[in-house]
N, C-alpha and C positions, 0 to 999 in steps of 0.2 A: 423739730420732729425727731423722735427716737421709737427705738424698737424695744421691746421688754417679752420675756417668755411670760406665758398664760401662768394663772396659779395654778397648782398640783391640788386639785380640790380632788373628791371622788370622779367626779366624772372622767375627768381630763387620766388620771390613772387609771381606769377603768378601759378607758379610750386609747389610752399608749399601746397596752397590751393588745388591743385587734390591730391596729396603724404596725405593729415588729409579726404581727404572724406573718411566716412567709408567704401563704396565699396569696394575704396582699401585695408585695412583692412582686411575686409570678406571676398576676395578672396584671397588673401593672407594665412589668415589662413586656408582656406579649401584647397589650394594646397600644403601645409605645408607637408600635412597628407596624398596624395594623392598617389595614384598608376600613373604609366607612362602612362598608357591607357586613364586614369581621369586628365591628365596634355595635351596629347594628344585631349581630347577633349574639353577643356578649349581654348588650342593655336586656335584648328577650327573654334569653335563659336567665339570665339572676332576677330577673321579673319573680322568678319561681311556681309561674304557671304548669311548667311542665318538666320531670328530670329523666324525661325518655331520649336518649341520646341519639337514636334513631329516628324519631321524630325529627329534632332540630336536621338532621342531615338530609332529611328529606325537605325539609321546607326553606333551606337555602343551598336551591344544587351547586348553586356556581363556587359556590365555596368547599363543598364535597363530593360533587359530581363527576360523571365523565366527562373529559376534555378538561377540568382542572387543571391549574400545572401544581405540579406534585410539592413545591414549596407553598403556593399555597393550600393545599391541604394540610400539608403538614402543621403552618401556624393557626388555619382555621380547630384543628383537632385539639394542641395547644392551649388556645383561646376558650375553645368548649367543655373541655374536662375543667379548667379553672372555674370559668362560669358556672358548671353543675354543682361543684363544691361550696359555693355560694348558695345557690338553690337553693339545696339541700338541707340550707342550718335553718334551722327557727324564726319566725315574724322578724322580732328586734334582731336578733345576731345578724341577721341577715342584711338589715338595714345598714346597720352601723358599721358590718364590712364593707356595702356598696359604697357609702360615704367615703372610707379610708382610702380604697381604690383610686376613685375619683381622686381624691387630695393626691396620692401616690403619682398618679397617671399625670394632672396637673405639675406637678414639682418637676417628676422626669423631663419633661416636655418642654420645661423653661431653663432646666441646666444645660438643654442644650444650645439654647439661646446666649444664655448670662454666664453660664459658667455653676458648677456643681454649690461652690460657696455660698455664692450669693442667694442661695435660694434657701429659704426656712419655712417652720411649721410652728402652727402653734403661735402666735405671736401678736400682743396687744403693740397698740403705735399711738403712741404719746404726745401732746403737743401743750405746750406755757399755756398755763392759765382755763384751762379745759379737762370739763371732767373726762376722765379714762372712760371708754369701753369696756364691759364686762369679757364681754365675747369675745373671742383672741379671732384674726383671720387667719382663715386655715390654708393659707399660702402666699409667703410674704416674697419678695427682691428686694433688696435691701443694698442699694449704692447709691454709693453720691449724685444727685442732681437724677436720677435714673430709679425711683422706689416705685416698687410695686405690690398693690394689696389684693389679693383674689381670693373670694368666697366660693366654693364650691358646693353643685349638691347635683344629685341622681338626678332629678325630673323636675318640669319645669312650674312645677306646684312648690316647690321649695322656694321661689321667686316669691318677695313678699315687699311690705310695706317696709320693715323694720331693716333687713338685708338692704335694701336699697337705700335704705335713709344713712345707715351708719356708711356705707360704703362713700356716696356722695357730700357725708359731713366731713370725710376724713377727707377726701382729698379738698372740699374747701378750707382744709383747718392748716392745712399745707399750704396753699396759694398763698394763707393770709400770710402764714411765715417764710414768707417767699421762696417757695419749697416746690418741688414738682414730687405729685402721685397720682402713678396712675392706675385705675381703679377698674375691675372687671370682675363679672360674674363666671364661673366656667362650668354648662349645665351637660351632664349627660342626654341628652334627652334631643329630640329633634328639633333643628333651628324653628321651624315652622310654628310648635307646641310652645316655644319660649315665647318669639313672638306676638304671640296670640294674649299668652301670658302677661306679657308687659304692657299689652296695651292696656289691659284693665288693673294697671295698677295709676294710683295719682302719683306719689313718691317720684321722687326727681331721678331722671334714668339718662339724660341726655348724655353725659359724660362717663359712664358706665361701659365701657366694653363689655359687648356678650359673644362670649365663646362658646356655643354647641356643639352639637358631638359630628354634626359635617366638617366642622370648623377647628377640630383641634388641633391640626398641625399650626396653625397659625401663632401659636402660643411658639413652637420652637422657629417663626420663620425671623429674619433682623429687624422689617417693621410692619408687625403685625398690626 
C-alpha cells in the first residue's frame, strides 16, 4: 500500500484555489474549537437559506443571548460572519467551499491527534496488482501500520453507494496486503440524518467509521 498525490487535472486546480482561500482557513479554525450548538449553527447559515445576521442570533439565544458567557459569544460571532460569507457566494461556489471547510475542519482535527505531518490532502492509495482509484480521498494519515483514509462531505445525501464501495475496497486491498486502514466517512450533517442515510444504502458499511458533526471531536480523541 502507497500514497500518490491526485492528478492536477482542471478540477483538482480549480479546487486548490477555494481549499488556500482564507475563509476556508477561518472557518475551519473557529469550528476546530467549537461546541456542537456553534457547528450546528454554522451547518444553517451556509445552508444559505438566510443572510440576516440578526435572525441567526435570535434563533440561537444560547449562543448570543443574555447570560451568555462572553467568550462564547465572542467565537459564536466568529463562527457566524465566516458562515455568512459562505452564504453569500453563489449555488456552486458555495458548495464547493462547504466541502473545502469540511476537508479543512477534518485535517485540523486529526493533526491533533497524529501530528500536523502525517495528515494529507488530496491523495490516491495504491496497492500491487489493482486498478487505481480515480478519486483521490480527501483526507489521508499516512503512517506505518496506522493509515488512514476519510472522505468527507456536507450532508448526509453525499453518503452513497460508490463512496462506500471505494472506501471499503480500499481497506480490504490493505488487509490482503497485510496492511492496516482505517477507513471513515466524516459527514457535516446530524448523526441521526447519516444514520437513517446508511441504512438505505446496500454497499458494505460495517467497517466504515462515521463521524457526524455531534461526533467530531472524536476524530482528535487517541482512540476514537
Amino acid at each position: 500500500m502507497r500514497f500518490q498525490d491526485a492528478a492536477r487535472d482542471g478540477r483538482a486546480v480549480v479546487y486548490a484555489g477555494i481549499q488556500a482561500d482564507p475563509l476556508v482557513a477561518r472557518a475551519a479554525a473557529s469550528l476546530a474549537d467549537a461546541s456542537t450548538a456553534q457547528r450546528v449553527l454554522a451547518r444553517a447559515v451556509m445552508n444559505g437559506e438566510s443572510t440576516d445576521p440578526d435572525a441567526w442570533r435570535a434563533m440561537f439565544p444560547s449562543l448570543f443571548g443574555r447570560g451568555a458567557d462572553p467568550a462564547t459569544i465572542e467565537q459564536s460571532e466568529a463562527i457566524l460572519a465566516a458562515a455568512l460569507e459562505v452564504a453569500e457566494r453563489g449555488e456552486q461556489v458555495r458548495s464547493q467551499f462547504r466541502g473545502a471547510i469540511v476537508e479543512e475542519l477534518t485535517a485540523r482535527l486529526l493533526a491533533r491527534r497524529v501530528g500536523a505531518p502525517a495528515v494529507r490532502r488530496e491523495r490516491r492509495i495504491l496497492f500491487d496488482g489493482v486498478h487505481a482509484e480515480i478519486h483521490p480521498y480527501d483526507v489521508t494519515v499516512e503512517r506505518d501500520g496506522a493509515a488512514e483514509a476519510w472522505d468527507c462531505k456536507w450532508g448526509a445525501r453525499g453518503i452513497n453507494a460508490d463512496v462506500l464501495h471505494q472506501l471499503d475496497d480500499a481497506r480490504t486491498h490493505a488487509a490482503d496486503e497485510d496492511g492496516s486502514l482505517r477507513v471513515g466517512l466524516v459527514v457535516f450533517d446530524a448523526e441521526r440524518s447519516c444514520a437513517v442515510r446508511l441504512d438505505r444504502q446496500t454497499a458494505p458499511a460495517g467497517a466504515t467509521r462515521l463521524i457526524a458533526l455531534e461526533t467530531l471531536d472524536d476524530l482528535a480523541r487517541t482512540n476514537p
